[in-house]
C-alpha positions as CSV (number, residue, x, y, z in Angstrom):
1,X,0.0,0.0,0.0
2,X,1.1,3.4,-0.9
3,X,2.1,6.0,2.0
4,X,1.4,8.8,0.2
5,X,-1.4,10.6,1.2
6,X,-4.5,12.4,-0.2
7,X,-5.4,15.8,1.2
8,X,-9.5,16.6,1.9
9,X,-10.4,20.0,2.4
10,X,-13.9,20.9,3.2
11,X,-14.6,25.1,2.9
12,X,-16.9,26.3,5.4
13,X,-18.2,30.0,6.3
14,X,-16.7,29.7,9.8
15,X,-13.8,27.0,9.5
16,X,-12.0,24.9,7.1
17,X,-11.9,21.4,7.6
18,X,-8.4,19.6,6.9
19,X,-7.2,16.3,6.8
20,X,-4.4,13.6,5.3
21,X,-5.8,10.3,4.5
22,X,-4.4,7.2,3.4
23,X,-5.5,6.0,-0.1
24,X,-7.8,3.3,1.4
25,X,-10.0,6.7,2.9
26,X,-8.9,6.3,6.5
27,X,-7.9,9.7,8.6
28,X,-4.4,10.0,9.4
29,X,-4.6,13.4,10.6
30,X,-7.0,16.2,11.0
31,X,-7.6,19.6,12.0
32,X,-9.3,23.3,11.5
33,X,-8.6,26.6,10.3
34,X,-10.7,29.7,10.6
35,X,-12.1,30.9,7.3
36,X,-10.6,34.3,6.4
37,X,-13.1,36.5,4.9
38,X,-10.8,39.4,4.4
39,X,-10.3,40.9,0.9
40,X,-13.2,38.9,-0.2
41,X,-11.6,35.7,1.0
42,X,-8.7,35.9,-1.2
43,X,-6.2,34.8,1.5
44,X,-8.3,31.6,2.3
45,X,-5.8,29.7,-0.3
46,X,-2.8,31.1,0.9
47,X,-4.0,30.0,4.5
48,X,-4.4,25.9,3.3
49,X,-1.1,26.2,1.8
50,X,0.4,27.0,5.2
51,X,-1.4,24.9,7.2
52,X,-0.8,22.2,5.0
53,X,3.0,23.0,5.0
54,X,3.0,23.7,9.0
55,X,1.2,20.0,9.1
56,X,3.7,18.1,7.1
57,X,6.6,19.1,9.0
58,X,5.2,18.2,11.9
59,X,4.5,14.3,10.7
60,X,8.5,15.2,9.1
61,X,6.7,15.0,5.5
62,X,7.5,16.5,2.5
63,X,4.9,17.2,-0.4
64,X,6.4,14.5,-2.5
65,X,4.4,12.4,0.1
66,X,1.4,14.1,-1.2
67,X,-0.7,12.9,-4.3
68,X,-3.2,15.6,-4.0
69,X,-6.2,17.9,-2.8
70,X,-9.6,17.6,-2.8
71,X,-11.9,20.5,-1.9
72,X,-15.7,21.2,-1.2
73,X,-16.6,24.5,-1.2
74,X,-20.0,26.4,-1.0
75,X,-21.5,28.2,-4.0
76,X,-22.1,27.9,-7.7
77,X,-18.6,26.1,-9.4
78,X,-17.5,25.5,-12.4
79,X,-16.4,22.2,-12.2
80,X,-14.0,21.6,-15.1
81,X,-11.6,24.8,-14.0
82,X,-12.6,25.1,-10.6
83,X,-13.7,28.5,-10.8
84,X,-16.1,30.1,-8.5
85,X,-18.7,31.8,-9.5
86,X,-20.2,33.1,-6.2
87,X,-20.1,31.7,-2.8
88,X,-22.0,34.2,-0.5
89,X,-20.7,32.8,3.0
90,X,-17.1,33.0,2.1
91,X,-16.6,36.5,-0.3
92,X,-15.7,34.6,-3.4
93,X,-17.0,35.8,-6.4
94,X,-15.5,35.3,-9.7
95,X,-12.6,33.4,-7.6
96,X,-10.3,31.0,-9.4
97,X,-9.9,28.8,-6.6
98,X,-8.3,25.6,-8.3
99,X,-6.1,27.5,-9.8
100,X,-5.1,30.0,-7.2
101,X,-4.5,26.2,-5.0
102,X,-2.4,25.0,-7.0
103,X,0.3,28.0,-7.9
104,X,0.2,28.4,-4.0
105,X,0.5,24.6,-2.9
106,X,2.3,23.2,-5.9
107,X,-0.4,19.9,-6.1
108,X,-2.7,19.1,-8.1
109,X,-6.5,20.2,-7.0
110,X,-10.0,19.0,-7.7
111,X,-12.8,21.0,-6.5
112,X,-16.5,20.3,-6.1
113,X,-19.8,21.1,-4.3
114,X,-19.4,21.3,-0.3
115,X,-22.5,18.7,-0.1
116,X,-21.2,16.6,-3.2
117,X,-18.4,15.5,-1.5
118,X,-20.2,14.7,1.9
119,X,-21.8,12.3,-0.2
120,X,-18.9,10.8,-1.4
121,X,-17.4,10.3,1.9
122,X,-20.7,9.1,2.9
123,X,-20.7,6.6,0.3
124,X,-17.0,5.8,0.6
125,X,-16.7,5.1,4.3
126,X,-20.0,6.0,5.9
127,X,-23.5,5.1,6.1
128,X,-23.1,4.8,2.5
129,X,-21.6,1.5,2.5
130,X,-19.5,1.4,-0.8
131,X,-23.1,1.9,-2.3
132,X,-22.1,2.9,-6.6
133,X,-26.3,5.0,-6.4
134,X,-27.1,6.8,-3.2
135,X,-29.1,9.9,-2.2
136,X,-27.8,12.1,0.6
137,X,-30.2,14.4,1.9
138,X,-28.5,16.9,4.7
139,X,-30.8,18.8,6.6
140,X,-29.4,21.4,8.5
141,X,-29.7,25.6,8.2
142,X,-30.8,25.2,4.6
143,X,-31.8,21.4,3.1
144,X,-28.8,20.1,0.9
145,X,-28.1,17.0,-0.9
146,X,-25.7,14.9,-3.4
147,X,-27.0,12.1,-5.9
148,X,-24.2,9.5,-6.8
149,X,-24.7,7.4,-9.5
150,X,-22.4,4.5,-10.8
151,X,-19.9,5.9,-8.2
152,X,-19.6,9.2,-9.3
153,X,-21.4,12.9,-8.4
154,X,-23.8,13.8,-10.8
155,X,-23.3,17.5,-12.0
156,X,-26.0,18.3,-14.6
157,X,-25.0,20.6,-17.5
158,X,-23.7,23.7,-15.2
159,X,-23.3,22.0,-11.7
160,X,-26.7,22.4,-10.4
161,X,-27.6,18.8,-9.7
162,X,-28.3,17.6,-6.6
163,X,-29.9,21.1,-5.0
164,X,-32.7,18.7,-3.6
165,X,-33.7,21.1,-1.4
166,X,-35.3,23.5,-3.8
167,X,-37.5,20.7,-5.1
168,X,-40.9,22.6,-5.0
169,X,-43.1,20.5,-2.7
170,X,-45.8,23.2,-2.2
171,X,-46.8,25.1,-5.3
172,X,-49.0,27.3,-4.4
173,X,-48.8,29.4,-0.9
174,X,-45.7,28.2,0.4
175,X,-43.3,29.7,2.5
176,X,-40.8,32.0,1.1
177,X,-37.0,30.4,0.2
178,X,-33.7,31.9,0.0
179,X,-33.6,31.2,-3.2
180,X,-36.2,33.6,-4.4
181,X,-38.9,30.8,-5.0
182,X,-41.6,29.8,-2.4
183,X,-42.8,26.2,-1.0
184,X,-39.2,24.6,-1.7
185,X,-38.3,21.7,0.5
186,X,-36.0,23.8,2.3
187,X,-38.4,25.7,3.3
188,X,-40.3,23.1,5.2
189,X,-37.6,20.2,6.2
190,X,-34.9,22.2,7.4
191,X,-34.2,23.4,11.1
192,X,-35.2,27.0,9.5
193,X,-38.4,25.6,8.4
194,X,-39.2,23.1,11.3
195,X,-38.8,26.2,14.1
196,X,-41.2,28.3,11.8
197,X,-43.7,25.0,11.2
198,X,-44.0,24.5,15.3
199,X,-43.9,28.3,16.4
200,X,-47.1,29.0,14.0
201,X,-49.2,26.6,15.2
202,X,-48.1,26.7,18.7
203,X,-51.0,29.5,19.8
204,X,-53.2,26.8,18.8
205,X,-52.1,24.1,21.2
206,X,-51.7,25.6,24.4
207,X,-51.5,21.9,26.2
208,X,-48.0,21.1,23.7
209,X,-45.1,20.9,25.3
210,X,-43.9,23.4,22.7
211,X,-46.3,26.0,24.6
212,X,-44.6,26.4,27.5
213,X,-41.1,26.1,25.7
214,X,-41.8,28.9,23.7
215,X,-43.6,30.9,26.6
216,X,-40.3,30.4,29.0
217,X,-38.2,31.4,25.7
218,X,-39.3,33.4,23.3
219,X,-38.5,30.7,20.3
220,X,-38.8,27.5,19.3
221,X,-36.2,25.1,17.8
222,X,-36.0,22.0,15.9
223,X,-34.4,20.3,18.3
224,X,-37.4,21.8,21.0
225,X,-39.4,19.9,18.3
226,X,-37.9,16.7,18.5
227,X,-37.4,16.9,22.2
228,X,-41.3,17.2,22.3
229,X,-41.9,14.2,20.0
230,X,-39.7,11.7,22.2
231,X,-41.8,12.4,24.7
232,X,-45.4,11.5,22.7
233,X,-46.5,15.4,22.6
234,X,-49.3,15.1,19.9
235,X,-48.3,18.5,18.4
236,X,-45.0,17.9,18.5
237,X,-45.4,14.4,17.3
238,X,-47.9,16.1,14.0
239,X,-45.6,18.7,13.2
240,X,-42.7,15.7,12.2
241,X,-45.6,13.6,10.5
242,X,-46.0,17.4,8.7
243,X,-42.4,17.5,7.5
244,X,-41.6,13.6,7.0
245,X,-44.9,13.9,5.0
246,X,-42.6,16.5,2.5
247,X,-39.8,14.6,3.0
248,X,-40.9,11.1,2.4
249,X,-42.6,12.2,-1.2
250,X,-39.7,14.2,-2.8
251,X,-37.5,11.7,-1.9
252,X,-39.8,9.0,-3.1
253,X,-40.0,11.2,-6.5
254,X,-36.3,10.8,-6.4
255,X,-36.2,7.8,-6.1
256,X,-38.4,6.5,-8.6
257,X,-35.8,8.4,-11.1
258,X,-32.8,7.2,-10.0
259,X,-33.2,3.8,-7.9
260,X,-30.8,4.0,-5.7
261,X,-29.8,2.0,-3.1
262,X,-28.9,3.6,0.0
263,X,-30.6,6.9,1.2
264,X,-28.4,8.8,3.6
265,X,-30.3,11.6,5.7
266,X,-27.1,13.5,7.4
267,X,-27.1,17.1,8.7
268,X,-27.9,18.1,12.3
269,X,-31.7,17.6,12.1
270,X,-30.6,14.2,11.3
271,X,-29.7,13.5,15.2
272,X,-33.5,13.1,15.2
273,X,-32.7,9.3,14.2
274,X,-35.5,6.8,14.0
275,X,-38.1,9.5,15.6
276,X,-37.9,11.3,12.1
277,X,-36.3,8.1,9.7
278,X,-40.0,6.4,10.5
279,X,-42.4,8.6,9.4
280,X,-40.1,9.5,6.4
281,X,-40.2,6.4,5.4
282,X,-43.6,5.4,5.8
283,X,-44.6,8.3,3.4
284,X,-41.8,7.4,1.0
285,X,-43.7,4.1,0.6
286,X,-46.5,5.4,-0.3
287,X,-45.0,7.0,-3.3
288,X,-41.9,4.7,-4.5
289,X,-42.5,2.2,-7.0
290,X,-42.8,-0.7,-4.9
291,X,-39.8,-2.1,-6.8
292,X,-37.7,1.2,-5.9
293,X,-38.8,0.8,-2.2
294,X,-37.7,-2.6,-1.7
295,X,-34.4,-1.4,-3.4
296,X,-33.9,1.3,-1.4
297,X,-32.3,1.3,2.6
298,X,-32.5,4.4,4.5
299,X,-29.8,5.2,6.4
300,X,-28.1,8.0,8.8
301,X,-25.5,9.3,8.1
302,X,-22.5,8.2,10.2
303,X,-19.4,10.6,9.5
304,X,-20.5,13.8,10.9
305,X,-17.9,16.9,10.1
306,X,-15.3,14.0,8.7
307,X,-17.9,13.6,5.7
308,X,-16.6,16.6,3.4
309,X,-12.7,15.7,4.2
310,X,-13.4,12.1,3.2
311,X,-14.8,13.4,0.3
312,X,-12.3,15.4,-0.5
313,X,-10.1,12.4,-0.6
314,X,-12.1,10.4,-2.8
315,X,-11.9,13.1,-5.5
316,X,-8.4,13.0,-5.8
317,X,-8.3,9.2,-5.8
318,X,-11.0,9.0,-8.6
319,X,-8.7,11.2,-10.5
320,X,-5.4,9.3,-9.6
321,X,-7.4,5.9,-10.9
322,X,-8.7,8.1,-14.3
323,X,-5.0,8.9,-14.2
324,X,-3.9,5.3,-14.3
325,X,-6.4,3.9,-16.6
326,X,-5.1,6.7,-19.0
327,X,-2.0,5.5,-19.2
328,X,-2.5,2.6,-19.4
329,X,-4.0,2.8,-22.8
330,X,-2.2,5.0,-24.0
C-alpha cells in the first residue's frame, strides 16, 4: 500500500476542515482553520497552503508524500476549471480557486460542491456502504443534498444537480426560500423551516409541550421539536408527520428516477434518528414504486464533520485511478 497521502479539504463560512488520509480513505490526521473572509476571501488559499506545510513538517513529510487535494466548497462552481462563481458565505466571487491552490500549494487540486463530496465520503466510508447510487439528503440551516450514481457525483450541464432542497413540494402558498422561489423543500424540512412550522401553530395548542417552551423562551427550535416528539406530545409528534410527509414524497420522486440504493439523511436535524427516519419512510412508501422501495435502505448518516474531508479524498483518488487507466492505454 502506498504512503502517500491524499489531502481533503472541506470550505466552510466559519472554519476549514483539513485532513491527510491514506489512499484506502482512512484519517491519518485532522484539524481546523478559521475561514478568512478578508479581501473577499482571497487569503483563504494562501492559508491551506500553510497549514498544510506547518502539518507536514510536523508528521517530518515532504509534499512529495502528497498525491493531491480535494476541496468542497459552497456556492455555484465551475467544475472543469474550478472556478467560482459566487459563494456568498465565504466572499468569493468570480474566484479561481483551483487555480489560485495549485500556484500556491504546488499539487494538483479537484474542486466540487461542499454537499457533493459529503456524499462521497458518505458513500466511501460512511452510512453509504461502498453503495455505486445513493441519495444524501442533509438537513441542517438550509436542506442540501448529493445524488451519486455509478460511483460518481452527478453534476447536470452547469453544476446544479443535486440542490434537492429546492424541489418545490408546495406550489402554491408556500413559504418563502432563500432562493427567491416559495414552497421549496427547504423551506419546510430544514431546522429553519421546522422552528417556523412548530412556532405558527403553537398558539393553537396551548396543552404542547412546545407551549410552555416557547412561553419560557421566546423561540422555538428543531431540536425543542424533536425533544417534544420523544416524549409523545401530539403536536410535536404532527408537526414531524408534517415535514416527514414532505420529506418522504420528494425523496420517493427521487427515487423513482434514480433507484438508488442507499438513502443517507445526514445534517444536524438528522440526530433526530428513527423518531424522524420512520415517518419518512412510511410516506416514502407510499409514493416509491414498490420495486424502488424494496431497493432502497434508508440510512443515517454516520461521518458527521469528517464527511466533506473524506470526500475530499475520494476526489483526488478518482482522478489518480482516471489517471492510471489513462495510461494505461495509451
Amino acid at each position: 500500500m502506498s504512503d502517500r497521502w491524499y489531502v481533503g479539504v472541506d470550505v466552510g463560512g466559519t472554519t476549514i476542515k483539513m485532513a491527510f488520509l491514506t489512499t484506502a480513505g482512512e484519517i491519518v490526521d485532522k484539524w481546523e482553520i478559521p475561514t478568512s473572509k478578508q479581501d473577499g476571501g482571497a487569503l483563504i488559499t494562501t492559508n491551506i497552503a500553510d497549514a498544510l506545510d506547518k502539518r507536514l513538517s510536523g508528521h517530518h513529510k515532504s509534499k512529495s508524500d502528497l498525491i493531491g487535494i480535494g476541496l468542497g466548497a459552497p456556492g455555484f462552481i465551475e467544475m472543469d476549471t474550478g472556478f467560482i462563481y459566487h459563494a456568498v458565505n465565504i466572499g468569493w466571487r468570480d474566484f479561481p480557486l483551483k487555480d489560485k491552490l495549485e500556484e500556491e500549494t504546488k499539487l494538483p487540486v479537484i474542486v466540487d460542491n461542499d454537499a457533493n463530496i459529503a456524499a462521497l465520503g458518505e458513500m466511501w466510508k460512511g452510512a453509504g456502504d461502498g453503495a455505486k447510487n445513493m441519495l444524501l439528503i442533509t438537513l441542517g440551516t438550509g436542506v442540501g443534498g448529493g445524488i451519486v450514481a455509478n460511483g460518481n457525483i452527478l453534476h447536470g450541464v452547469n453544476g446544479m444537480a443535486g440542490e434537492i432542497g429546492h424541489i418545490t413540494v408546495i406550489p402554491e402558498g408556500g413559504a418563502p426560500c432563500n432562493c427567491g422561489k416559495t414552497g421549496c423543500l427547504e423551506t419546510v424540512a430544514s431546522a429553519t423551516g421546522i422552528a417556523r412550522i412548530a412556532t405558527e401553530g403553537v398558539t393553537e395548542h396551548k396543552e404542547s409541550q412546545l407551549a410552555l417552551d416557547y412561553d419560557k423562551h421566546g423561540v422555538l427550535t428543531a431540536k425543542d421539536v424533536f425533544s417534544a416528539a420523544d416524549a409523545s406530545d401530539a403536536f410535536a409528534l404532527s408537526v414531524v408527520d408534517h415535514i416527514a410527509y414532505y420529506l418522504g414524497f420528494a425523496i420517493a420522486n427521487l427515487a423513482n428516477a434514480l433507484n438508488p440504493e442507499k438513502i443517507v439523511i445526514g445534517g444536524g436535524v438528522s440526530k433526530a434518528g428513527d423518531t424522524l427516519l420512520k415517518p419518512i419512510k412510511q410516506h416514502f412508501e407510499a409514493y416509491a414504486l414498490p420495486r424502488v422501495a424494496d431497493g432502497a435502505e434508508f440510512r443515517i448518516a454516520t461521518l458527521g464533520n469528517d464527511a466533506g474531508v473524506i470526500g475530499g479524498g475520494w476526489l483526488v483518488k478518482q482522478q489518480e485511478n482516471s489517471m492510471e487507466k489513462g495510461n494505461e492505454t495509451e
